[in-house]
SEDOBA-526530 format. One record per atom (N, C-alpha, C): atom name; residue in three letters; residue number from 1; x, y negated, z. Coordinates in steps of 0.02 Angstrom, whole numbers, plus 32768, in hexadecimal, padded with zeros to 4 digits. Example, Ala and Ser with C-alpha at 12.3 -4.5 7.8 and 13.67 -1.06 7.14 Angstrom:
N;ALA;1;8294;811C;8186
CA;ALA;1;8267;80E1;8186
C;ALA;1;8294;80A5;8186
N;SER;2;8282;8070;8162
CA;SER;2;82AC;8035;8165
C;SER;2;8285;7FFE;818A
END
This chain:
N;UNK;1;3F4B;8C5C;F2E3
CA;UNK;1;3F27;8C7E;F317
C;UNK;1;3F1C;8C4E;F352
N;UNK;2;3EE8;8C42;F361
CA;UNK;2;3EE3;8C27;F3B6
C;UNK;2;3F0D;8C36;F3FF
N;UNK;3;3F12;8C06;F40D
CA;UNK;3;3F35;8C1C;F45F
C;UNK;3;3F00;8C35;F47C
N;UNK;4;3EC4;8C28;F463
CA;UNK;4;3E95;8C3B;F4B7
C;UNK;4;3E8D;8C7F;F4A8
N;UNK;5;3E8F;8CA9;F477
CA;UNK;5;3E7B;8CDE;F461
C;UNK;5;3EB8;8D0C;F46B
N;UNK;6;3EF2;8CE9;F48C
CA;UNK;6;3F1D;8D22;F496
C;UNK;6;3F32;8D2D;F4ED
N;UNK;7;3F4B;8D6F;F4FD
CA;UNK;7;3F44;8D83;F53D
C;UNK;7;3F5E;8D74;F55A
N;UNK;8;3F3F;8D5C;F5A6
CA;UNK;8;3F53;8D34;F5CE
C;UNK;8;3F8F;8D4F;F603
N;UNK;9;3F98;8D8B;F5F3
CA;UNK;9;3FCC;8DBC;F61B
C;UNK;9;4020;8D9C;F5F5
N;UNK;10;400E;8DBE;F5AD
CA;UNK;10;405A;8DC1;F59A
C;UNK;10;4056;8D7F;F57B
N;UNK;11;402D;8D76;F552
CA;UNK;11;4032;8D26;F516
C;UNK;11;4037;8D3F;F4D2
N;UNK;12;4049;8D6E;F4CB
CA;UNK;12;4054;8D80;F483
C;UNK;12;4028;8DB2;F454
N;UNK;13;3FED;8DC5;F461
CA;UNK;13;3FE0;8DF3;F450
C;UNK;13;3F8D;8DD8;F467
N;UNK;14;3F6A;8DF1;F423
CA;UNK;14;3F1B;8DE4;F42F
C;UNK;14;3EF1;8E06;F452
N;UNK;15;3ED6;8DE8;F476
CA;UNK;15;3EA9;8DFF;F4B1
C;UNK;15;3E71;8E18;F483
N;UNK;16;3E4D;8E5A;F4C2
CA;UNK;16;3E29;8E7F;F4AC
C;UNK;16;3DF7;8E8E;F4E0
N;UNK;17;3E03;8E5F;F527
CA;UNK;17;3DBB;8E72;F551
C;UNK;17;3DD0;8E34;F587
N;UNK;18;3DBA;8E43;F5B8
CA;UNK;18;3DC6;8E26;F5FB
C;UNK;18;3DD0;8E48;F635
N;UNK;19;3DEA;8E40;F65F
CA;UNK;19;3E11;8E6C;F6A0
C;UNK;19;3DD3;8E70;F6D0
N;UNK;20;3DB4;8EA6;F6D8
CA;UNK;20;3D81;8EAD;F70C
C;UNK;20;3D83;8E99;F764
N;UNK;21;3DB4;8E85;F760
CA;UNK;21;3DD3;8E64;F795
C;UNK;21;3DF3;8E15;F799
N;UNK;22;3E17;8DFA;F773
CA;UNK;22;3E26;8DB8;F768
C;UNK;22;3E0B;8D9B;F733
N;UNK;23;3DD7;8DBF;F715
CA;UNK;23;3DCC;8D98;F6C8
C;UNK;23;3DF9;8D79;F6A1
N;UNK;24;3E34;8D97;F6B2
CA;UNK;24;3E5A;8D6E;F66B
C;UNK;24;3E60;8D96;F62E
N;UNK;25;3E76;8D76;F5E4
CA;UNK;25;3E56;8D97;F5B1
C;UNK;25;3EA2;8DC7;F5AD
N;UNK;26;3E8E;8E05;F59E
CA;UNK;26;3ECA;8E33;F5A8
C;UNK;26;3ECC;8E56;F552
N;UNK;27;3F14;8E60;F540
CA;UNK;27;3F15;8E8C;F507
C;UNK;27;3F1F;8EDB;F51D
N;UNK;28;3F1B;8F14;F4ED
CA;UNK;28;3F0D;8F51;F4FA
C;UNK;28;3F56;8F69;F532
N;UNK;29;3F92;8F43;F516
CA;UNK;29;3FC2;8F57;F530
C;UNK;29;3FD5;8F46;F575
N;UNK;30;3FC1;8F06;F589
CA;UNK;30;3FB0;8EE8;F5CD
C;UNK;30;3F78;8F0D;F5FB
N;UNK;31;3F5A;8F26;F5E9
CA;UNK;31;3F22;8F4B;F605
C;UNK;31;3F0A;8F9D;F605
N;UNK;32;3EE0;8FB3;F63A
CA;UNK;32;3ECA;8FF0;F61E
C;UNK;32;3E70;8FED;F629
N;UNK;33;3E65;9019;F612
CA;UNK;33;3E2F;9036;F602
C;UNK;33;3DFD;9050;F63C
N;UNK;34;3DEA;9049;F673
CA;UNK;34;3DCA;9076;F6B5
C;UNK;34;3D8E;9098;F69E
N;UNK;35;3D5C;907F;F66F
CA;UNK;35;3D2D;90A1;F652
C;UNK;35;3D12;907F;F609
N;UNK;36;3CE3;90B5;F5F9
CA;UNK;36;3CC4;9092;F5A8
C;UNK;36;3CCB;9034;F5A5
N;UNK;37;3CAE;9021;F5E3
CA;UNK;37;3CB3;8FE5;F5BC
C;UNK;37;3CDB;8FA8;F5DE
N;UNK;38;3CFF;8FC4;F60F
CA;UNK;38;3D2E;8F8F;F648
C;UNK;38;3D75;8F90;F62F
N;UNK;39;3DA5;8F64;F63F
CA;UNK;39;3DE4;8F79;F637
C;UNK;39;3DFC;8F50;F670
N;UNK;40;3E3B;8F53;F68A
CA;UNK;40;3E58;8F33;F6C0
C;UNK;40;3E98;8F28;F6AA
N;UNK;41;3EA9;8EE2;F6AD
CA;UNK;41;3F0A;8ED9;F6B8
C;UNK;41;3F29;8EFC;F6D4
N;UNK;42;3F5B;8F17;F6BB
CA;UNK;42;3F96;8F36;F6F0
C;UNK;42;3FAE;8F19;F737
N;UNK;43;3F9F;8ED6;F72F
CA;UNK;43;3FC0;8EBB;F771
C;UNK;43;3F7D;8EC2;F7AC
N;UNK;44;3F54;8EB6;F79A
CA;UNK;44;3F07;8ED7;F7BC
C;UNK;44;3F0C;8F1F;F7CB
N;UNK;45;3F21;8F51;F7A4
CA;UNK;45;3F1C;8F8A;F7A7
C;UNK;45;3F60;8F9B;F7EF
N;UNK;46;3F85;8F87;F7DF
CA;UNK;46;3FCB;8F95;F7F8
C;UNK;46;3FB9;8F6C;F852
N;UNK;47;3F9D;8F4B;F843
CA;UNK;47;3F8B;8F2C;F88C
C;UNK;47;3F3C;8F3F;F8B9
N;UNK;48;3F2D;8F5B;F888
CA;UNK;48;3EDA;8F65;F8A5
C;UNK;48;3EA5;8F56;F8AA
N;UNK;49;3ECF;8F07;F895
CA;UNK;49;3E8F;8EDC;F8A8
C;UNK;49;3E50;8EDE;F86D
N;UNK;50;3E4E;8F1B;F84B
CA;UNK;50;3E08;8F39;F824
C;UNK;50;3DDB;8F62;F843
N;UNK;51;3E0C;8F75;F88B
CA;UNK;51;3DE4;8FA1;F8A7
C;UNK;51;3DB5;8F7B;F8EC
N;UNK;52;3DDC;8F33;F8FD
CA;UNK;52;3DB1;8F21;F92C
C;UNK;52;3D7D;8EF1;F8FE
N;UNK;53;3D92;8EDD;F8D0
CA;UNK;53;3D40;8EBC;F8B4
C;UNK;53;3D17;8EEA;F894
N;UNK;54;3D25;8F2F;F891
CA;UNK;54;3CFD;8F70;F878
C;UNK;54;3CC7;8F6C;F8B7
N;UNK;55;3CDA;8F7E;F8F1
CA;UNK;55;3CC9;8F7F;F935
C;UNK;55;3C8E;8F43;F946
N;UNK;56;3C98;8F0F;F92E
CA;UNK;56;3C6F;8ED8;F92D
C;UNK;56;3C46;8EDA;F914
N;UNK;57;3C4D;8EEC;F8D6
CA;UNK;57;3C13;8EE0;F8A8
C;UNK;57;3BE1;8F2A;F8BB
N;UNK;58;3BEE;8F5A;F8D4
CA;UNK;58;3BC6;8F8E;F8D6
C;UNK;58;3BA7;8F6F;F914
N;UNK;59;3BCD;8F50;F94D
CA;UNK;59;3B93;8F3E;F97D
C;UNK;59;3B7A;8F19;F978
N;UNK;60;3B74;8EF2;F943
CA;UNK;60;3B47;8EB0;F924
C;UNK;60;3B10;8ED3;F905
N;UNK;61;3B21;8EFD;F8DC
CA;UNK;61;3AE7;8F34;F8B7
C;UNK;61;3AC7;8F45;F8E7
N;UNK;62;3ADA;8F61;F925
CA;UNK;62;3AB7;8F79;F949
C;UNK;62;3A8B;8F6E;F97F
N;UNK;63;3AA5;8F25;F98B
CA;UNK;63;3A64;8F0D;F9B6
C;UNK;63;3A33;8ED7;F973
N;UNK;64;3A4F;8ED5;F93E
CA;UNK;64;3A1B;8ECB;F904
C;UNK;64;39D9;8EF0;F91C
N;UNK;65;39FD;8F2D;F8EE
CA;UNK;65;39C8;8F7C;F8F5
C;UNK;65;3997;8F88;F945
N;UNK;66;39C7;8F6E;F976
CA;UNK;66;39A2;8F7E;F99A
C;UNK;66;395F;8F41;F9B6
N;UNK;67;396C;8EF9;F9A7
CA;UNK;67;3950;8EC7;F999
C;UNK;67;38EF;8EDA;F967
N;UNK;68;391F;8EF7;F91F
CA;UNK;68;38F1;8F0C;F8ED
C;UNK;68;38B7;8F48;F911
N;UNK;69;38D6;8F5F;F93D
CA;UNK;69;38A4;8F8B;F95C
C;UNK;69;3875;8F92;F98B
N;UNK;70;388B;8F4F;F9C3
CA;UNK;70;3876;8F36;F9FC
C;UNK;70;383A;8F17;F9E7
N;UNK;71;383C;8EF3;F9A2
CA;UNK;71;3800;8ECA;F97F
C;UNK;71;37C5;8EDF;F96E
N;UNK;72;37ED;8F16;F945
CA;UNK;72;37AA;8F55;F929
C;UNK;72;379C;8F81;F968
N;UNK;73;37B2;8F8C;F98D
CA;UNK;73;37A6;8FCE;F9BD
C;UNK;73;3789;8FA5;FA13
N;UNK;74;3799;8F75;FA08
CA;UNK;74;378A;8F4B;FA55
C;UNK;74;37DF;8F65;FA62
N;UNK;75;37E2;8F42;FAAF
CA;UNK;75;3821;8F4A;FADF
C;UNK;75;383B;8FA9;FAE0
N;UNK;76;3866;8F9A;FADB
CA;UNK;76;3887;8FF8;FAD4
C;UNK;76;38A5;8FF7;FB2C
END
């Protein structure tokens, strides 16, 4: 089996996604699930810090979106 292919949490056990927060490759047991297609490390989860790069990325989306609209619509 590969080292790179196993989880970067515990070491022993084959990874099955990446931490929506640290990107490291996490196995099922190191991690949970937040929706269909995210999962987060426990140590992310347990600290939060999924919830302040959650926070980020929606206000990145959102002056995207609001960017995408200023173009088509003139100045809002």
């Amino acid at each position: 089996m590969c080292r790179e292919s196993l989880c970067m949490v515990c070491g022993e056990r084959l990874s099955v996604a990446r931490c929506d927060s640290c990107r490291r490759l996490v196995c099922t047991e190191c991690s949970m699930q937040i929706d269909p297609v995210r999962r987060v490390c426990k140590e992310c989860l347990a600290s939060g810090a999924w919830k302040k790069r959650k926070a980020k990325l929606l206000r990145s989306a959102a002056r995207l979106a609001l960017r995408i609209l200023e173009g088509v619509n003139g100045p809002l």
